[in-house]
Predicted model as a PDB file, atoms N, CA, C, CB and O in Angstrom, pLDDT in the B-factor column:
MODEL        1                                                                  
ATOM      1  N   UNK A   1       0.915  44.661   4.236  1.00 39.00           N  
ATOM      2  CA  UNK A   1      -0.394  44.224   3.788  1.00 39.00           C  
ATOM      3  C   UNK A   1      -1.451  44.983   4.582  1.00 39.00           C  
ATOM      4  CB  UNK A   1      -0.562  42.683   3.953  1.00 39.00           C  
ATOM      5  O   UNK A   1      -1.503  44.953   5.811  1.00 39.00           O  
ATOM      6  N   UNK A   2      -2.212  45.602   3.878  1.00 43.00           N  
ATOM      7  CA  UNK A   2      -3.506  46.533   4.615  1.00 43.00           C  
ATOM      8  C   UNK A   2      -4.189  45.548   5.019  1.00 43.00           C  
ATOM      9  CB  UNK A   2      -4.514  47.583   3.703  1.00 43.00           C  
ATOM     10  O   UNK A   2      -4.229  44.429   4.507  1.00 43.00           O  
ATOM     11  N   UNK A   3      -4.806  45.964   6.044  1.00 44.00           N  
ATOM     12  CA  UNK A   3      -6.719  45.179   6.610  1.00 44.00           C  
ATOM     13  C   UNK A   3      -7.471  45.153   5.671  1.00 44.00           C  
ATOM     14  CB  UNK A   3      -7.838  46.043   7.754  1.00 44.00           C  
ATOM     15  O   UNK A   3      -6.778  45.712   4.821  1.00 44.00           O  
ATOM     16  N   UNK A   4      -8.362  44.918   5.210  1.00 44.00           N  
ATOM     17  CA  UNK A   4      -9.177  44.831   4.545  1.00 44.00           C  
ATOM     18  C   UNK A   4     -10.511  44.158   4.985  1.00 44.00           C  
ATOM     19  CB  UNK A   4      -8.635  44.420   3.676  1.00 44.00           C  
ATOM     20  O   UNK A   4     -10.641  43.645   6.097  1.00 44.00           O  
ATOM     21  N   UNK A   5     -11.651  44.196   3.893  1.00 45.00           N  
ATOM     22  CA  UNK A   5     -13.002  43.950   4.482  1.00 45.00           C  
ATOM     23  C   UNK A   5     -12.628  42.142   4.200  1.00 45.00           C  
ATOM     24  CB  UNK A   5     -14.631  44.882   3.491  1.00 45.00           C  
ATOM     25  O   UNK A   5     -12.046  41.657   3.230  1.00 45.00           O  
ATOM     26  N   UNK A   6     -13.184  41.441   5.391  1.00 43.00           N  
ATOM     27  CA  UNK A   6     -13.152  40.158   5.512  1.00 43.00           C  
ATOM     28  C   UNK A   6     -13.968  39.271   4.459  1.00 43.00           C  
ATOM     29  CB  UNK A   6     -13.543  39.948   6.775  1.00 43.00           C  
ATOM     30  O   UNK A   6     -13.574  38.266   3.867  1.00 43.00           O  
ATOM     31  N   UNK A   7     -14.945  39.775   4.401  1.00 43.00           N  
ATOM     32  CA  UNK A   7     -16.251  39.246   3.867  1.00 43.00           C  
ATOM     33  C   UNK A   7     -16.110  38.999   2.493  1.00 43.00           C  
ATOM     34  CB  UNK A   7     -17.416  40.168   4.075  1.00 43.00           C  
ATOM     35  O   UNK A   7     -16.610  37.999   1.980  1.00 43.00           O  
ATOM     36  N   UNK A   8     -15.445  39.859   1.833  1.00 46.00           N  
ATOM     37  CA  UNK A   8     -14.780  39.609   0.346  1.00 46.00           C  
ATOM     38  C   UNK A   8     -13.758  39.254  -0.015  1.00 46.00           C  
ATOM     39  CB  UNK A   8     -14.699  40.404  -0.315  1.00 46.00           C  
ATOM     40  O   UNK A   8     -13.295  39.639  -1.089  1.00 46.00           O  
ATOM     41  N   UNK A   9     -12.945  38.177   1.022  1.00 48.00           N  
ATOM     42  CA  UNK A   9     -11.684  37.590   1.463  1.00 48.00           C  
ATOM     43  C   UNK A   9     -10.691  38.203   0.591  1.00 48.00           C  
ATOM     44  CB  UNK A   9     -11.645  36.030   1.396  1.00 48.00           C  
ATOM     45  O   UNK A   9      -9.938  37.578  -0.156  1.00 48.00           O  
ATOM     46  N   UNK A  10     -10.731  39.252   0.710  1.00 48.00           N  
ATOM     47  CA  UNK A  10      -9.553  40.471   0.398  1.00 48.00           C  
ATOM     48  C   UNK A  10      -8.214  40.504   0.973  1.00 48.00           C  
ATOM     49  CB  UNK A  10     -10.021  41.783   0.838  1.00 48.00           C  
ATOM     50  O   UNK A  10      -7.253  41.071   0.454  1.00 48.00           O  
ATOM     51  N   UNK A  11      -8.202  39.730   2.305  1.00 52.00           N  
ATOM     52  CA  UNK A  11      -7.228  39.644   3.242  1.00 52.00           C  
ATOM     53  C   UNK A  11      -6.149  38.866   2.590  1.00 52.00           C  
ATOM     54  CB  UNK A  11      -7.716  39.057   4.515  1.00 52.00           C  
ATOM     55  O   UNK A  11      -4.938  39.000   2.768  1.00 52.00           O  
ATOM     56  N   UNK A  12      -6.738  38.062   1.837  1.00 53.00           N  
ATOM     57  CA  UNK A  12      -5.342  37.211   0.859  1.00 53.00           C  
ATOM     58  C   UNK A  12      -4.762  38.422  -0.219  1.00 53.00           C  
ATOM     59  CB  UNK A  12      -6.087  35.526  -0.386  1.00 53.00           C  
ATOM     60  O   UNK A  12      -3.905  38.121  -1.049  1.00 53.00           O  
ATOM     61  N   UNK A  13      -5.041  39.130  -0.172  1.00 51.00           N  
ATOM     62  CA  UNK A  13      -5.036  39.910  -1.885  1.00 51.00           C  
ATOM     63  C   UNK A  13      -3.656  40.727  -2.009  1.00 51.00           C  
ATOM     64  CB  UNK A  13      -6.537  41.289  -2.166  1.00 51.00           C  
ATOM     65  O   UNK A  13      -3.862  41.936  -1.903  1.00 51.00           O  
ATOM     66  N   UNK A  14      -2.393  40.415  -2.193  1.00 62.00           N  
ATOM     67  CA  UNK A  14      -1.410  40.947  -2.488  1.00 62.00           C  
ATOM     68  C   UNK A  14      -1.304  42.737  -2.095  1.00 62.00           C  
ATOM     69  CB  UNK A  14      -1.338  40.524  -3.860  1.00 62.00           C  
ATOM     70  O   UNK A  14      -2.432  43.209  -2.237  1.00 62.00           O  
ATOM     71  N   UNK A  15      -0.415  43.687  -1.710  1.00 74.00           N  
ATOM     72  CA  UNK A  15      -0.841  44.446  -1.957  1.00 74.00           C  
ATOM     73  C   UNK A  15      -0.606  44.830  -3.120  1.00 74.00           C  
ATOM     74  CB  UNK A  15      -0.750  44.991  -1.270  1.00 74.00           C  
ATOM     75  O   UNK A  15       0.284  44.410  -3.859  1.00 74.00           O  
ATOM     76  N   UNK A  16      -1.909  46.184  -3.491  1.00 80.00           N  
ATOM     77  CA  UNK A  16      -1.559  46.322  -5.081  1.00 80.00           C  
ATOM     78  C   UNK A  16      -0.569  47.322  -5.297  1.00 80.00           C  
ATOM     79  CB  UNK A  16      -2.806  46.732  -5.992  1.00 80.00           C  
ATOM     80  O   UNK A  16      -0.123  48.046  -4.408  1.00 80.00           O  
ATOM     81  N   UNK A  17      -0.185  47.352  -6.677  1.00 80.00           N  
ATOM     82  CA  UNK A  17       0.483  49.163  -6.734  1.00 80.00           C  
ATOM     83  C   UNK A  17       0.045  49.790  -7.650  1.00 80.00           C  
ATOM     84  CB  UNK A  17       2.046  49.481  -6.976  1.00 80.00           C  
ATOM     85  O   UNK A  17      -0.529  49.093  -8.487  1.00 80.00           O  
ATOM     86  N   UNK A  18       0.092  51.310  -7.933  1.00 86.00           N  
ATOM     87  CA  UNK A  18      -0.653  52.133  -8.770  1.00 86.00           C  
ATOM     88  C   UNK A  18       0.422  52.554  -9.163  1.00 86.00           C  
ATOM     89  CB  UNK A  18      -1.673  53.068  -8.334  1.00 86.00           C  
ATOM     90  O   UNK A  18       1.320  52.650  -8.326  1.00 86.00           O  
ATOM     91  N   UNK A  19       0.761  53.047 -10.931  1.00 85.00           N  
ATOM     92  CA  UNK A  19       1.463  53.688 -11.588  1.00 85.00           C  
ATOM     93  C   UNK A  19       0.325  54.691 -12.317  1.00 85.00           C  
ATOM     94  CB  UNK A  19       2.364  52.775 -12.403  1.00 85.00           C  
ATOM     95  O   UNK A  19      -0.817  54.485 -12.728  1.00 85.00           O  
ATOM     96  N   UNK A  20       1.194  55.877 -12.275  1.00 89.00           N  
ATOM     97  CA  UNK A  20       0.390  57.716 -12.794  1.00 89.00           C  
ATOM     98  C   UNK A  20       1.423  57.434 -14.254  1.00 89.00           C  
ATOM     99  CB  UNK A  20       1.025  59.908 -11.325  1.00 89.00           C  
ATOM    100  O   UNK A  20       2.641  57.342 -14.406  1.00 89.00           O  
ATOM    101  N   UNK A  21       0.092  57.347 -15.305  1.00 85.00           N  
ATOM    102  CA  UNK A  21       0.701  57.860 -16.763  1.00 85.00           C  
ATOM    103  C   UNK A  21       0.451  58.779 -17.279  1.00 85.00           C  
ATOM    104  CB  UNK A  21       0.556  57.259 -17.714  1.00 85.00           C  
ATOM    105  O   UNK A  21      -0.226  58.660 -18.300  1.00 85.00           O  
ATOM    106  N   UNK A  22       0.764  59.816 -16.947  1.00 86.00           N  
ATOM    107  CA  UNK A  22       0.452  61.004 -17.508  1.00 86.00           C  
ATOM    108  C   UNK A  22      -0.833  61.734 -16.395  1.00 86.00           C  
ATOM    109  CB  UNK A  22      -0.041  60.660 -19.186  1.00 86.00           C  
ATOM    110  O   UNK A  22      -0.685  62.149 -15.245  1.00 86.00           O  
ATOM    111  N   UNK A  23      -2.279  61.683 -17.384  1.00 87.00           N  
ATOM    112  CA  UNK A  23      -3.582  61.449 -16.801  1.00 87.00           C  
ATOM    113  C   UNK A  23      -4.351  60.656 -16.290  1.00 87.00           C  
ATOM    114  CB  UNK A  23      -4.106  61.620 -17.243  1.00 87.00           C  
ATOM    115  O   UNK A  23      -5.456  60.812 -15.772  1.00 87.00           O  
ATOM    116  N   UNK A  24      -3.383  59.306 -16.541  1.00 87.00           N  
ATOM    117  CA  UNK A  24      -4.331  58.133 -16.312  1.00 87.00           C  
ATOM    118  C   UNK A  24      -3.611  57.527 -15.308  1.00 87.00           C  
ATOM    119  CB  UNK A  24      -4.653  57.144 -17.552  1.00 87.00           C  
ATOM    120  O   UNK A  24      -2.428  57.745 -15.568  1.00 87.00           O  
ATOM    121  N   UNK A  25      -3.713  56.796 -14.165  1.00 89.00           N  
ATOM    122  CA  UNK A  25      -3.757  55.779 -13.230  1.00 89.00           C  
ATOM    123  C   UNK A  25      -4.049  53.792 -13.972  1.00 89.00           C  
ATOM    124  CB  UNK A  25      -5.146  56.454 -12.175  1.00 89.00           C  
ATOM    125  O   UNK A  25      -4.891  53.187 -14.635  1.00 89.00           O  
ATOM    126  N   UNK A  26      -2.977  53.569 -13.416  1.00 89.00           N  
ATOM    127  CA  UNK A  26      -2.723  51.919 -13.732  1.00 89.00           C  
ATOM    128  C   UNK A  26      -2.926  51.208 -12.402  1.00 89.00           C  
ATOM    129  CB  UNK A  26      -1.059  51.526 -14.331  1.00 89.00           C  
ATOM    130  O   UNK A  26      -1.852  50.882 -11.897  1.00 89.00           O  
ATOM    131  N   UNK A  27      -4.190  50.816 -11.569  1.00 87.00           N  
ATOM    132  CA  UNK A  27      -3.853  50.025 -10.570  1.00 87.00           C  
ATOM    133  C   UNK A  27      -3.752  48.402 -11.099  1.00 87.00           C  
ATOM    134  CB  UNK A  27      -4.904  50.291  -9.443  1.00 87.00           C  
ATOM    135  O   UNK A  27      -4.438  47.802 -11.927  1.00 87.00           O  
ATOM    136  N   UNK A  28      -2.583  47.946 -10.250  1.00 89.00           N  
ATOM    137  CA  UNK A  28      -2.035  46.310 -10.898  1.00 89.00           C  
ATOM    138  C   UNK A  28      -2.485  45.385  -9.507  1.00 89.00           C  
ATOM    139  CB  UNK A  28       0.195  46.154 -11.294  1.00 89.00           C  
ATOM    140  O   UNK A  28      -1.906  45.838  -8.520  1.00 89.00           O  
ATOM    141  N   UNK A  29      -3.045  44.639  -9.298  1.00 87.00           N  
ATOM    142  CA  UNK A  29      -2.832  43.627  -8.453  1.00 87.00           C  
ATOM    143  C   UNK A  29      -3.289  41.995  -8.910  1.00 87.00           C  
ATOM    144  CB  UNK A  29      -3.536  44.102  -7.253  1.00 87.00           C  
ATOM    145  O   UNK A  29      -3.406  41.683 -10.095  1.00 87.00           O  
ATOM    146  N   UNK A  30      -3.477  41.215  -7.998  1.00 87.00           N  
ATOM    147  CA  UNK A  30      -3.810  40.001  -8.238  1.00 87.00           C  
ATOM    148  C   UNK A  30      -5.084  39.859  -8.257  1.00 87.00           C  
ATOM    149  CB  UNK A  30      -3.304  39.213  -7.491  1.00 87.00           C  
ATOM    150  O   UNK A  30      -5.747  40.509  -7.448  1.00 87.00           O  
ATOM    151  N   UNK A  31      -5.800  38.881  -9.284  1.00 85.00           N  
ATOM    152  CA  UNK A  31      -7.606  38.907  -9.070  1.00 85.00           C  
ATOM    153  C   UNK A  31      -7.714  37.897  -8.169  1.00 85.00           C  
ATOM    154  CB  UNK A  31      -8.713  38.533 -10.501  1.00 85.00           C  
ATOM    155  O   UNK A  31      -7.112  36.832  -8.034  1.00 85.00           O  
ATOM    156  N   UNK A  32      -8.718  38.507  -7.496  1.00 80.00           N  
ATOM    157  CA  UNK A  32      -8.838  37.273  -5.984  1.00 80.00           C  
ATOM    158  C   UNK A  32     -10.227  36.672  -5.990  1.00 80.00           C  
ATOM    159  CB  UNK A  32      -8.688  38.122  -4.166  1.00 80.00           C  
ATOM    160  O   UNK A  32     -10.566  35.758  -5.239  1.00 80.00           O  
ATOM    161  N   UNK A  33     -11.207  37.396  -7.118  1.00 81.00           N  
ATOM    162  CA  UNK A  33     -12.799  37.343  -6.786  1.00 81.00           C  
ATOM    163  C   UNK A  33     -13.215  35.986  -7.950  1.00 81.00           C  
ATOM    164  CB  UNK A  33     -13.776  39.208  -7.214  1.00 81.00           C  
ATOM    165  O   UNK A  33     -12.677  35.694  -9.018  1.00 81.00           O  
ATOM    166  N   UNK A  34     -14.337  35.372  -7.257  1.00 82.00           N  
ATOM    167  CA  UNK A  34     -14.810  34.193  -7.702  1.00 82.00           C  
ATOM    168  C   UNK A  34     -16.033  34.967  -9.150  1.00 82.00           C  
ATOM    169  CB  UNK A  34     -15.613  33.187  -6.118  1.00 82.00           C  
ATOM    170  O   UNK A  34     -16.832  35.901  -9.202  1.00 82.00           O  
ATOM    171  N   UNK A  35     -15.540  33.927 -10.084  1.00 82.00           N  
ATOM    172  CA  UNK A  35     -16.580  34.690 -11.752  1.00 82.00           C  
ATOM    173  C   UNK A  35     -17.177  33.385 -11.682  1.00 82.00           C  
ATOM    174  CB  UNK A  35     -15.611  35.206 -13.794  1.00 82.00           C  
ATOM    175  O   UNK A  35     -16.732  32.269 -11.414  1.00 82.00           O  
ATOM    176  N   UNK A  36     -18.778  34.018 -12.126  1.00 86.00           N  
ATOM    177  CA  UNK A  36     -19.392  32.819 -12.295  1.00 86.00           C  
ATOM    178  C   UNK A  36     -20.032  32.766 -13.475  1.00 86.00           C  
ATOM    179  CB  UNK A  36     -20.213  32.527 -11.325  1.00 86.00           C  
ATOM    180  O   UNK A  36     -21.238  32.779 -13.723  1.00 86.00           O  
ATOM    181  N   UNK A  37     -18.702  32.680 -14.465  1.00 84.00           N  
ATOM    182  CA  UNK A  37     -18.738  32.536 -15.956  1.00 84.00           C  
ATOM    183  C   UNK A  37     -17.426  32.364 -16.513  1.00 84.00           C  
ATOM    184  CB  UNK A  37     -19.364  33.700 -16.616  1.00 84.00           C  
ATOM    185  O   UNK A  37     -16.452  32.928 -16.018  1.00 84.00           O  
ATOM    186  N   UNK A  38     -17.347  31.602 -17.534  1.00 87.00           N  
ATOM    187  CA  UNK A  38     -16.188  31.160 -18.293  1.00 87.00           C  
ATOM    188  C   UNK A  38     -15.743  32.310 -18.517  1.00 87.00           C  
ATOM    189  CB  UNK A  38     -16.336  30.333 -19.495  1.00 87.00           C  
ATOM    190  O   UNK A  38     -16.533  33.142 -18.963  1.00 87.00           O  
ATOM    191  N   UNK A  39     -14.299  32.699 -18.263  1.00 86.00           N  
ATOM    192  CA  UNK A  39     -12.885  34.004 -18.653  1.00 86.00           C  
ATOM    193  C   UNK A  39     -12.099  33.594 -19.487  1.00 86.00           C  
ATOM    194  CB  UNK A  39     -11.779  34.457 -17.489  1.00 86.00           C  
ATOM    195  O   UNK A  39     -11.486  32.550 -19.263  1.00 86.00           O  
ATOM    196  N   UNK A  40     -11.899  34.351 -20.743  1.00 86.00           N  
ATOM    197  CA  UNK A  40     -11.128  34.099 -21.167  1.00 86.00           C  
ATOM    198  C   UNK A  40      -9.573  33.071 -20.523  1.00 86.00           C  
ATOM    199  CB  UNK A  40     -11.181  35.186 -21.523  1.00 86.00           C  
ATOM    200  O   UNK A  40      -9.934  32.427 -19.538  1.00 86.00           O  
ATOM    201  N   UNK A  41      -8.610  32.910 -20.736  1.00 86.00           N  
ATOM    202  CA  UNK A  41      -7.562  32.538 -20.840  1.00 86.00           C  
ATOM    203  C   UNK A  41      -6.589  33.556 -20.717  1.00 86.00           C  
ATOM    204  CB  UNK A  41      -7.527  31.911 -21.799  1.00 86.00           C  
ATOM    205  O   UNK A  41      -5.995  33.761 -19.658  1.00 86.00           O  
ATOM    206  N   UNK A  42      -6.294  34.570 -22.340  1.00 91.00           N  
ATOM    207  CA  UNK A  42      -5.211  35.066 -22.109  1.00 91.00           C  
ATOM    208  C   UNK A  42      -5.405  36.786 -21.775  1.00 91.00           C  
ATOM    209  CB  UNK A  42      -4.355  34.654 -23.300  1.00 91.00           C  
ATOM    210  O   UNK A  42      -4.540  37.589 -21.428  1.00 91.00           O  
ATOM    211  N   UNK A  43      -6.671  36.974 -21.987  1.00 91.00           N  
ATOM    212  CA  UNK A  43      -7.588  38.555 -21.632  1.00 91.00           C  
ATOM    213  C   UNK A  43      -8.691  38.628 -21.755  1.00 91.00           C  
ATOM    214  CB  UNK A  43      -7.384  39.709 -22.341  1.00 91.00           C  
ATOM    215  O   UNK A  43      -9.273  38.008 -22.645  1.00 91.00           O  
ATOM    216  N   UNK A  44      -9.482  39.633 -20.651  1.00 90.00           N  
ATOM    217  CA  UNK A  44     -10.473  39.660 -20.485  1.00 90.00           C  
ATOM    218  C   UNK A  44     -10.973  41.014 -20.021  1.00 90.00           C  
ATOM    219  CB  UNK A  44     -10.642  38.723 -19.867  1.00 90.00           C  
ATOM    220  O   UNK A  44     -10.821  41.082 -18.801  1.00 90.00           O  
ATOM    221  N   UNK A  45     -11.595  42.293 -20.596  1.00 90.00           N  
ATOM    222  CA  UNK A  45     -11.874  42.829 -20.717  1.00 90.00           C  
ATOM    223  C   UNK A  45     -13.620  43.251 -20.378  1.00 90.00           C  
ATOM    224  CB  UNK A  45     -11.223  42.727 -21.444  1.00 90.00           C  
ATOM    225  O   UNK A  45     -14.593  42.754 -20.945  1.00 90.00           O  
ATOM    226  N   UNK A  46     -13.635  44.298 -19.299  1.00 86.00           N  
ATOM    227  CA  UNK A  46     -14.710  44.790 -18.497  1.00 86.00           C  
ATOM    228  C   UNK A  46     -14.855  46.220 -17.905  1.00 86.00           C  
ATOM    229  CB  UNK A  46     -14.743  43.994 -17.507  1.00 86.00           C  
ATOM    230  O   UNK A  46     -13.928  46.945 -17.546  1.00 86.00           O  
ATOM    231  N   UNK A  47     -16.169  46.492 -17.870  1.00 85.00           N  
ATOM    232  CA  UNK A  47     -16.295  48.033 -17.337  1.00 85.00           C  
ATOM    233  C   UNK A  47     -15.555  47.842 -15.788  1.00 85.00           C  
ATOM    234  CB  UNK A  47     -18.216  48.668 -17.221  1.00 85.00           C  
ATOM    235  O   UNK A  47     -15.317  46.715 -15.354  1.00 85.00           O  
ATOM    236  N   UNK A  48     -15.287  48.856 -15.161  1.00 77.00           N  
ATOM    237  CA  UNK A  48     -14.820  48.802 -13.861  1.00 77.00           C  
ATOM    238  C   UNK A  48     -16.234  49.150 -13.010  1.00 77.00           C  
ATOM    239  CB  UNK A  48     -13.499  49.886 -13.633  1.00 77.00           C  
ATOM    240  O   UNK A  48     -17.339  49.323 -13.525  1.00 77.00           O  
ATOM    241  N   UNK A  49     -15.943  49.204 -11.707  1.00 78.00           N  
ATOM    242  CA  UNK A  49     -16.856  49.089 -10.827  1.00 78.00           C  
ATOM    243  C   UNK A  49     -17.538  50.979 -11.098  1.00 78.00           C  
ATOM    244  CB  UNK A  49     -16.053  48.496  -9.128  1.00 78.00           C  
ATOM    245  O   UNK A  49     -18.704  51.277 -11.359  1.00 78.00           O  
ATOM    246  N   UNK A  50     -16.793  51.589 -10.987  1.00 80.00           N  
ATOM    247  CA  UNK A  50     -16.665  53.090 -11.032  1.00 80.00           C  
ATOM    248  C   UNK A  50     -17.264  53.699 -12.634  1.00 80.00           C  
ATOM    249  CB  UNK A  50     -14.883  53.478 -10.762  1.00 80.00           C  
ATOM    250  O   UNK A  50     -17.498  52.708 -13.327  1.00 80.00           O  
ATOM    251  N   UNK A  51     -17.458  54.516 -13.118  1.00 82.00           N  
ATOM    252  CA  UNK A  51     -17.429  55.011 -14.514  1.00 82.00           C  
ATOM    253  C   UNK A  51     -16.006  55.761 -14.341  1.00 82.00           C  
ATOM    254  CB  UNK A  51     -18.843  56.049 -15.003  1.00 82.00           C  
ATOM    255  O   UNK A  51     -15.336  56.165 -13.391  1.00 82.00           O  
ATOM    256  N   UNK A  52     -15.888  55.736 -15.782  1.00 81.00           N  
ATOM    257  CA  UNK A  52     -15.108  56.013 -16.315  1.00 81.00           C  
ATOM    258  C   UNK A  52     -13.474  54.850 -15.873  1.00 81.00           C  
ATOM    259  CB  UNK A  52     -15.258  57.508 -16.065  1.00 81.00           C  
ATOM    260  O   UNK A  52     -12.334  55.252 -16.103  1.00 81.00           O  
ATOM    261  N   UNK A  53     -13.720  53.709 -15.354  1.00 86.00           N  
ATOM    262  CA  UNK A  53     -12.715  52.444 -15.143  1.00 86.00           C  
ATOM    263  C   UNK A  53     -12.883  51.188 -15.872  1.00 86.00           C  
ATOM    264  CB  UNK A  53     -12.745  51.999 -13.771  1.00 86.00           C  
ATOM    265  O   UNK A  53     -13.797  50.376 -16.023  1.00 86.00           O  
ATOM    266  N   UNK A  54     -12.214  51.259 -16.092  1.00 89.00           N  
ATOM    267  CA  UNK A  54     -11.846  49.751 -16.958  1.00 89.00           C  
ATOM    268  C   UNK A  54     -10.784  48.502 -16.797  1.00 89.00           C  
ATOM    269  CB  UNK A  54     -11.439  50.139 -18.201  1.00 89.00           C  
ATOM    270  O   UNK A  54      -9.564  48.558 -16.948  1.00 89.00           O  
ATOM    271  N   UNK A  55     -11.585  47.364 -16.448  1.00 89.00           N  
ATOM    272  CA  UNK A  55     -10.438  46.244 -15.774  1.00 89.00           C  
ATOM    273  C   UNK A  55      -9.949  45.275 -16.926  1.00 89.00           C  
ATOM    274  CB  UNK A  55     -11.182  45.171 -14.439  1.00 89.00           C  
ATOM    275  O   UNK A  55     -10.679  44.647 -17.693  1.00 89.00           O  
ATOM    276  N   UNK A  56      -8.595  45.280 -16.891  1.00 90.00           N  
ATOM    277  CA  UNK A  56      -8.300  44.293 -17.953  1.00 90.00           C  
ATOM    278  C   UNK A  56      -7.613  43.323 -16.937  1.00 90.00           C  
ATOM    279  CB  UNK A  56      -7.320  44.856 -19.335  1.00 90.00           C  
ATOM    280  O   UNK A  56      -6.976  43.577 -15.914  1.00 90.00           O  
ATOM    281  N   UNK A  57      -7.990  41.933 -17.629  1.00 91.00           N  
ATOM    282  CA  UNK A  57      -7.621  40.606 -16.493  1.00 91.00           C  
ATOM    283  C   UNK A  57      -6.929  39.923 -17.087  1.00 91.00           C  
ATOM    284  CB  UNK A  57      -8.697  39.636 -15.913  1.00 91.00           C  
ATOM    285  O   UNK A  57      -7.550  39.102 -17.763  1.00 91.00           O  
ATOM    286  N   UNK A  58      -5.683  39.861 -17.171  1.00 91.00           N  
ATOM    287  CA  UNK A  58      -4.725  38.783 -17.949  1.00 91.00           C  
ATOM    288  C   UNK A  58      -3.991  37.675 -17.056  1.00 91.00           C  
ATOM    289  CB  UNK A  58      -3.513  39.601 -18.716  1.00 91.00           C  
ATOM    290  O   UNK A  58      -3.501  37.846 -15.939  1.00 91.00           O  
ATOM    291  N   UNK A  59      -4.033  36.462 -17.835  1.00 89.00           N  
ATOM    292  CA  UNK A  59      -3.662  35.390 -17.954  1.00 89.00           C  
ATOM    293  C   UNK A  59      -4.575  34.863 -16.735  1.00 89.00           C  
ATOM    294  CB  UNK A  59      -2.159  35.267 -17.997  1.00 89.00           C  
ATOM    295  O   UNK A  59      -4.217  33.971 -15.966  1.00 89.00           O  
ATOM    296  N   UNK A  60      -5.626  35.444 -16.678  1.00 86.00           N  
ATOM    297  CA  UNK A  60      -7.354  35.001 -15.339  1.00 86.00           C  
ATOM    298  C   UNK A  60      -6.144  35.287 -13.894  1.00 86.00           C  
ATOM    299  CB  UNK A  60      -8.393  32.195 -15.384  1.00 86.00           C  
ATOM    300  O   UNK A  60      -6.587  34.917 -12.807  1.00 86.00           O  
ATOM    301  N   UNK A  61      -5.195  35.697 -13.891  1.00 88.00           N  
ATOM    302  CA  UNK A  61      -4.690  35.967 -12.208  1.00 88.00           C  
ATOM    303  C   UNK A  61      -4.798  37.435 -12.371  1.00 88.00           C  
ATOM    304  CB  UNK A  61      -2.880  35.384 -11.614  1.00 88.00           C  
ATOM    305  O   UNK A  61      -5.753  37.951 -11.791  1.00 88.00           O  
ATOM    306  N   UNK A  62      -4.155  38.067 -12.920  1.00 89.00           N  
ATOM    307  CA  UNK A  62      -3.891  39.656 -12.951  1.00 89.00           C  
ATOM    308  C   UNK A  62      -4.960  40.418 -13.566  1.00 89.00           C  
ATOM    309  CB  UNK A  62      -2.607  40.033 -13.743  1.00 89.00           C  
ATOM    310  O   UNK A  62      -5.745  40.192 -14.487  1.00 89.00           O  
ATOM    311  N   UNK A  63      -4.692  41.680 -12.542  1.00 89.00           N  
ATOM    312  CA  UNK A  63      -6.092  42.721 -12.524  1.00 89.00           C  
ATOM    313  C   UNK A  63      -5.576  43.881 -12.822  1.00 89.00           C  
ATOM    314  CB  UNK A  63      -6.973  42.925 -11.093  1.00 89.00           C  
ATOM    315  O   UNK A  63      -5.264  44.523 -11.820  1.00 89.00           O  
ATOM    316  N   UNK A  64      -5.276  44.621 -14.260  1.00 89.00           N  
ATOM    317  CA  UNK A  64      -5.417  45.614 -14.226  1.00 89.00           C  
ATOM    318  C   UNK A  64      -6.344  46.792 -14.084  1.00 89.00           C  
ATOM    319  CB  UNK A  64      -5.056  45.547 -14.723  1.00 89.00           C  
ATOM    320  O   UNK A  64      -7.103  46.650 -15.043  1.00 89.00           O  
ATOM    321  N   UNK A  65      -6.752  47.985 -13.369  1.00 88.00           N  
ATOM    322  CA  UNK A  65      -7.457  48.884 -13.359  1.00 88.00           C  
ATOM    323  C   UNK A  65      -7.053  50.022 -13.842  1.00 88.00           C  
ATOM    324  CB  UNK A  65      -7.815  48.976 -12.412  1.00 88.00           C  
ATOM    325  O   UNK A  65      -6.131  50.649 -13.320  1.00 88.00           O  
ATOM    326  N   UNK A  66      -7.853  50.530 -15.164  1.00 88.00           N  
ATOM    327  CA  UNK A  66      -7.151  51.596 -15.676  1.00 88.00           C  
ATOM    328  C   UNK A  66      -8.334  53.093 -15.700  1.00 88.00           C  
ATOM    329  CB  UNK A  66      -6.544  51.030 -17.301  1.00 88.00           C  
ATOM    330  O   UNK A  66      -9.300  53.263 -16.443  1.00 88.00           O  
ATOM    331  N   UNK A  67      -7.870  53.881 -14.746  1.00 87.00           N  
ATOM    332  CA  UNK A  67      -8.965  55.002 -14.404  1.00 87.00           C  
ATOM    333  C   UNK A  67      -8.490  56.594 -15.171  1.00 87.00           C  
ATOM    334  CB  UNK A  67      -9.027  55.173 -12.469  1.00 87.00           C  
ATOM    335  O   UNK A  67      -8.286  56.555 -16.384  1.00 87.00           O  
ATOM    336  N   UNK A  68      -8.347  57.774 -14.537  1.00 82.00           N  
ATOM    337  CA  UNK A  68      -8.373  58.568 -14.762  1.00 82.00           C  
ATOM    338  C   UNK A  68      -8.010  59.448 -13.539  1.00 82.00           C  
ATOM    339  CB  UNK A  68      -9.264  58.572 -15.369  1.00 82.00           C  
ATOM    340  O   UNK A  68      -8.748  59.602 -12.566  1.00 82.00           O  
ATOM    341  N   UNK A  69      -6.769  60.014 -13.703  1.00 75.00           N  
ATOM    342  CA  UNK A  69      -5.934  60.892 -12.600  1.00 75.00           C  
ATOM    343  C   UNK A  69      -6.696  61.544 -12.147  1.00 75.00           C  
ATOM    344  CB  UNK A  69      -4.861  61.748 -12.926  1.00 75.00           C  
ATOM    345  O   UNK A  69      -7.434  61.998 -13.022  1.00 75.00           O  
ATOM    346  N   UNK A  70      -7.007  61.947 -10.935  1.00 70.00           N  
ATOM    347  CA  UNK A  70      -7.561  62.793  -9.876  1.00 70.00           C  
ATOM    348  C   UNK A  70      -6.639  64.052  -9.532  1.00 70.00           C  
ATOM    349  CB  UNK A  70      -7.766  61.914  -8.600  1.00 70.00           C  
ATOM    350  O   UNK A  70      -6.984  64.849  -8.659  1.00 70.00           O  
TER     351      UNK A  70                                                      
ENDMDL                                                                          
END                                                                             
């Protein structure tokens, strides 16, 4: 388990793992961050923090991040 920044109680946060598809990058981990708005249920779909990322959140625990190979 990495260190992480405290302040965004990250320190609970599973570590994640990244799978390379081809061009694209799959980061998978657990969602740890507080929404202060009703989420779907079974998906939930959002820009990522970054351009060109996109987070898909299923079943409101799991965080996919789907970017673009470097």
């Amino acid at each position: 388990m990495t260190t992480l920044n405290s302040s965004f109680g990250m320190q609970y946060a599973p570590t994640p793992f990244m799978l390379r598809l081809g061009k694209r990058e799959v980061l998978v981990t657990r969602d740890f961050r507080k929404r202060f708005y009703p989420v779907n249920p079974i998906i939930e779909c959002d820009t990522g923090v970054e351009p060109g990322h996109v987070e898909i959140l299923l079943f409101a625990r799991w965080l996919l991040i789907l970017s673009k190979a470097q």
